[in-house]
N, C-alpha and C positions, 0 to 999 in steps of 0.2 A: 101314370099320366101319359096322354098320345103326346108324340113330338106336336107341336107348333109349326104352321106352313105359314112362313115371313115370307112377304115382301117389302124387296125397297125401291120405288121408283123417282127416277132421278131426272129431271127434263135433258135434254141436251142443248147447254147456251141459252138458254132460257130465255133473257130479255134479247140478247143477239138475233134471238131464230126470229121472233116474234116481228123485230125490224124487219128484219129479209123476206120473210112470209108476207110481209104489208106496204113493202118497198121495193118492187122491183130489181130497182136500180142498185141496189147493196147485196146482188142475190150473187153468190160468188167472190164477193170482196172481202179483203177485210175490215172488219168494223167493229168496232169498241160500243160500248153504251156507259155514259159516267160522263164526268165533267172535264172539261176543258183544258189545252196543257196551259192556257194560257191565264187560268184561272184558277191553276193548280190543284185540277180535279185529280179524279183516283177511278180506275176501272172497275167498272162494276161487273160487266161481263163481255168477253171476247169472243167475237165468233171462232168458229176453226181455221175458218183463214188467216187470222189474225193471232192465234195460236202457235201455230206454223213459224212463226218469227219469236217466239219464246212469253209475248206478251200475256198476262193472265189475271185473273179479278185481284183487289187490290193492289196493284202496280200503278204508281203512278203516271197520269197523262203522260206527262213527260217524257217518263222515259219511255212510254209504248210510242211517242211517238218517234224518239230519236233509235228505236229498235227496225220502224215501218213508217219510212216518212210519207207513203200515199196512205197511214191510217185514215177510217174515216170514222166521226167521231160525232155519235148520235144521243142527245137529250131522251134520258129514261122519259118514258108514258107510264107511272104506276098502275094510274088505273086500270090502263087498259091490263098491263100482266098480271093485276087483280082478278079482270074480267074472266081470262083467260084460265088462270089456278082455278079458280071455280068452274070452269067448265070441265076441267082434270078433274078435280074431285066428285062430279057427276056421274062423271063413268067409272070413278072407283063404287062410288055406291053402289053399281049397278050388282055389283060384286060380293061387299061385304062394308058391314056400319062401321067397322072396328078398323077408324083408319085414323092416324097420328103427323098430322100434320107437321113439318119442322121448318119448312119455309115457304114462302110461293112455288121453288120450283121442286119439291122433292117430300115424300110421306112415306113410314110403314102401312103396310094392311097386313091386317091376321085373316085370313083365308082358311085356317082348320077348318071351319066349317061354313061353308061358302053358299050367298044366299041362291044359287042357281044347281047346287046338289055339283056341280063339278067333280071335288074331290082332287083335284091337280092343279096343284100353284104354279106348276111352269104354265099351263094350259091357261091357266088364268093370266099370269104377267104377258103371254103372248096377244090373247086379244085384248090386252086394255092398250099394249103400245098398238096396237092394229088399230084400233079406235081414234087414237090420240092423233096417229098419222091421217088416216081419213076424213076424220070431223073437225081435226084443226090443223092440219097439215105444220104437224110439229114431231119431231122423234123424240121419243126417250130410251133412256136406258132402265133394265130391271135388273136386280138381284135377289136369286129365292134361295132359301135356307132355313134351318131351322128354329134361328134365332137371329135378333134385332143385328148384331153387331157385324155377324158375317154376312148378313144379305146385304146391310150396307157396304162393305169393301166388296162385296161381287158385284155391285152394280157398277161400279168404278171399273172393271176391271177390260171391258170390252166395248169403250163408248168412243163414237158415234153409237145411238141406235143399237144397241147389245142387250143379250141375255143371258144369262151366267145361271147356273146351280150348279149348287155346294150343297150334294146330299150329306146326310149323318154320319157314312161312313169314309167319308173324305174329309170332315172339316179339321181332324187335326193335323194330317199332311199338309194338310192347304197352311192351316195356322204356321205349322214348324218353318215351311219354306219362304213364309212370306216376311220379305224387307221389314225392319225396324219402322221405318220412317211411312211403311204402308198401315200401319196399325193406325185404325181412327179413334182421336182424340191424342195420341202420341205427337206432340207437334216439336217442332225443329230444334228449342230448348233442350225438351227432354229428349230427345233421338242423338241429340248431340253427345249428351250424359252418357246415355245408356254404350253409345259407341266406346265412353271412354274407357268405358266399365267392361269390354268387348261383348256387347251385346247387340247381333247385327244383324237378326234375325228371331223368327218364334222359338228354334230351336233352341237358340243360346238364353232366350228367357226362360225357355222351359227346364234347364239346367238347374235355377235359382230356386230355392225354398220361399213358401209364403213367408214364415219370418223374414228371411232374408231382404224379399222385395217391400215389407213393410217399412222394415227397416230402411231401407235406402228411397224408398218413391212414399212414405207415408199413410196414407189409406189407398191412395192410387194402385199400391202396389197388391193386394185382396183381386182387384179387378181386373190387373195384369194375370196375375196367378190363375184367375177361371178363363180369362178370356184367351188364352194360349192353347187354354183345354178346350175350347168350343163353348166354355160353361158361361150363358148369358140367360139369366131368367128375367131381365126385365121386361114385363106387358105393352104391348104398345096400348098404347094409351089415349083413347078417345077426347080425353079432354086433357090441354099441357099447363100447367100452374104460372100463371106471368111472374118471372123473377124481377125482374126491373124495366124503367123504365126511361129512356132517356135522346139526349138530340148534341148534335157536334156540328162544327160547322170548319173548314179549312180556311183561311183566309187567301185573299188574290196577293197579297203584302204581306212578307212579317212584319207583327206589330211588336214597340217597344217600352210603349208608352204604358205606366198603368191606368191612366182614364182611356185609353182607347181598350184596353184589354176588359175594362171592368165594363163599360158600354158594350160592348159585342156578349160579355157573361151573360147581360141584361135579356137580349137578345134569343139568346139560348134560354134560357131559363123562362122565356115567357112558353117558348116553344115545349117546353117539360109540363110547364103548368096545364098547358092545352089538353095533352095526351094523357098527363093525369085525372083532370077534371072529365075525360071523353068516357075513361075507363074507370070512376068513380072509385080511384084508391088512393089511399096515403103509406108515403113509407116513413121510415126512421131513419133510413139512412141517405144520405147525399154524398157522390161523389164525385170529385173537379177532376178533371183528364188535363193534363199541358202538354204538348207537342213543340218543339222547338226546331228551329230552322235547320240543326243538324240531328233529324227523327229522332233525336233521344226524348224518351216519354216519363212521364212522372205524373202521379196520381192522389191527390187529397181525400181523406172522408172524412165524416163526422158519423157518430149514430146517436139520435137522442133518443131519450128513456119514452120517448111517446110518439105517435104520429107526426112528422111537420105540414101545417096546414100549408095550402097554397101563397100565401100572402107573405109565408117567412121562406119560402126557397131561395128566391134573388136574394136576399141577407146571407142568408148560410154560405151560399156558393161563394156571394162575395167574398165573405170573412177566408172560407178557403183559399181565396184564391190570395189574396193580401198576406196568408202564414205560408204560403209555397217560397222556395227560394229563386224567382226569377227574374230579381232585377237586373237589369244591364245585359239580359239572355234574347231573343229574337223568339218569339212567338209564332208558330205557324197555324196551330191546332188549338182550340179548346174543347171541350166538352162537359156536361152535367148528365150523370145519371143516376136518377133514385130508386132505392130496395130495400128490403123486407119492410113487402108491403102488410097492412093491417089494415083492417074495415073504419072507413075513418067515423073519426068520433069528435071531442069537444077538440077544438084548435089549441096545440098546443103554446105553452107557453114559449115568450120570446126568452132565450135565453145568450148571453155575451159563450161566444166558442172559445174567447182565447183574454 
């Protein structure tokens, strides 16, 4: 079987640039995009300027502002970076169908066989950022490779506006040398672990047997063991399966109250219903997110034996939220989100959760 020619392109500041690009007056500054310190927003994305002072997406207002007190602090336009990702993904097509979406600002493409006879994935990640910069005066970063997971950490690796390859006979040097905490999907929990376990690098995972990392990271630990090796065969994937589905809201106040708490659930939950009814599924499962006024988080679910139709989700959430233990606690966050979805069918029955 021929290697696989990935790509992973990554926008640079995605909603930040989009502002700057459209705003003059923010061209060179720094500027956040996300809500308010004064509303107790959460960054969503940081220009480089505003980087520069440590601040970065989900951080909150707050503190990006007490990091950069001339931050400047701009209401996301979805649409418009809607508008926009679809104009990216135009000029990837230009290229090749086999392209995998993972957010607004950022897709695989498989290019093995590329619809313009190319045959060169650098060649090809160079003209699509060259396109991207000319027809929307936006940079990105690429990373090409032979598989899904190293092209992702090579796009990372040179941004502003970078290009990275990691041919086949480099990926496991690359792998051995590279930080614990650089590995993606490795997030700060498990990098913590692994440090304590002295594992602080590819190298030092590579030391460990697959039993071994089974044993200690569970299944995770199978895909530590190939992914050390370079060994990543998952397909990018033209179409991605919706896991869930769901809406959160941060309050300007913590609330303490449980009829203020259960009215704001209300709230949320109509917002679930929407995005459910939009995308014509039902799940079995519901879960309640609590956030409290010192970021400690705690999480409710239920899964019933059937689909929950729309008209019992505000109940379920409810009942979760009334068996959570947060009386006399400061409420900062809520949240509702529903999974394992099924093809909906008769409404399920109401049934008492507790």
């Amino acid at each position: 079987m021929p290697l696989r020619k990935i790509i992973h392109v990554d926008m640079d500041a995605f909603y930040a640039s989009i502002e700057q690009r459209d705003n003059p007056i923010y061209r060179g500054m720094p500027i956040v995009v996300g809500g308010l310190p004064d509303q107790r927003g959460v960054v969503a994305t940081a220009s480089y300027e505003a980087r520069a002072y440590g601040i970065h997406s989900a951080m909150s207002s707050r503190k990006a502002q007490n990091l950069c007190p001339q931050l400047i602090f701009v209401r996301p336009r979805f649409d418009t970076y809607k508008s926009v990702s679809n104009e990216i993904r135009a000029i990837f097509r230009r290229y090749t169908d086999i392209i995998e979406p993972l957010s607004l600002d950022e897709a695989y493409l498989d290019v093995t066989e590329d619809k313009l006879g190319m045959g060169s994935a650098i060649e090809i990640a160079r003209q699509i950022k060259a396109a991207i910069k000319k027809e929307l005066r936006l940079t990105a970063s690429a990373g090409v490779s032979t598989n899904k997971f190293v092209a992702k950490i090579a796009s990372d690796m040179n941004k502003p506006d970078g290009l990275t390859f990691i041919g086949p006979s480099k990926i496991e040097a690359f792998m051995e040398a590279l930080p614990i905490q650089k590995f993606y999907g490795i997030g700060k929990v498990t990098a913590k672990r692994m440090n304590s376990l002295q594992i602080f690098n590819g190298a030092d995972l590579k030391k460990l047997s697959k039993a071994h990392l089974i044993n200690l990271f569970g299944k995770a630990g199978n895909f530590y063991y190939n992914i050390v090796r370079g060994i990543d065969e998952r397909p990018v994937q033209t179409f991605r399966e919706l896991k869930s589905i769901g809406a959160e809201d941060t309050f300007s106040s913590d609330l303490t109250k449980e009829e203020e708490l259960i009215n704001e659930l209300k709230i949320i939950a109509k917002r679930v219903v929407k995005r459910l009814d939009v995308k014509k599924v039902l799940g079995s499962t519901i879960t309640v997110k609590i956030k409290f006024a010192d970021f400690k988080q705690i999480t409710r679910n239920y899964t019933h034996t059937s689909p929950i139709s729309l008209d019992q989700l505000e109940s379920y959430a409810i009942d979760l939220l009334k068996a959570a233990p947060i009386e006399g606690k400061a409420v900062r966050l809520l949240g509702i989100t529903v999974s394992n979805f099924q093809l909906p069918g008769p409404a399920a029955n109401q049934l008492s959760l507790f």
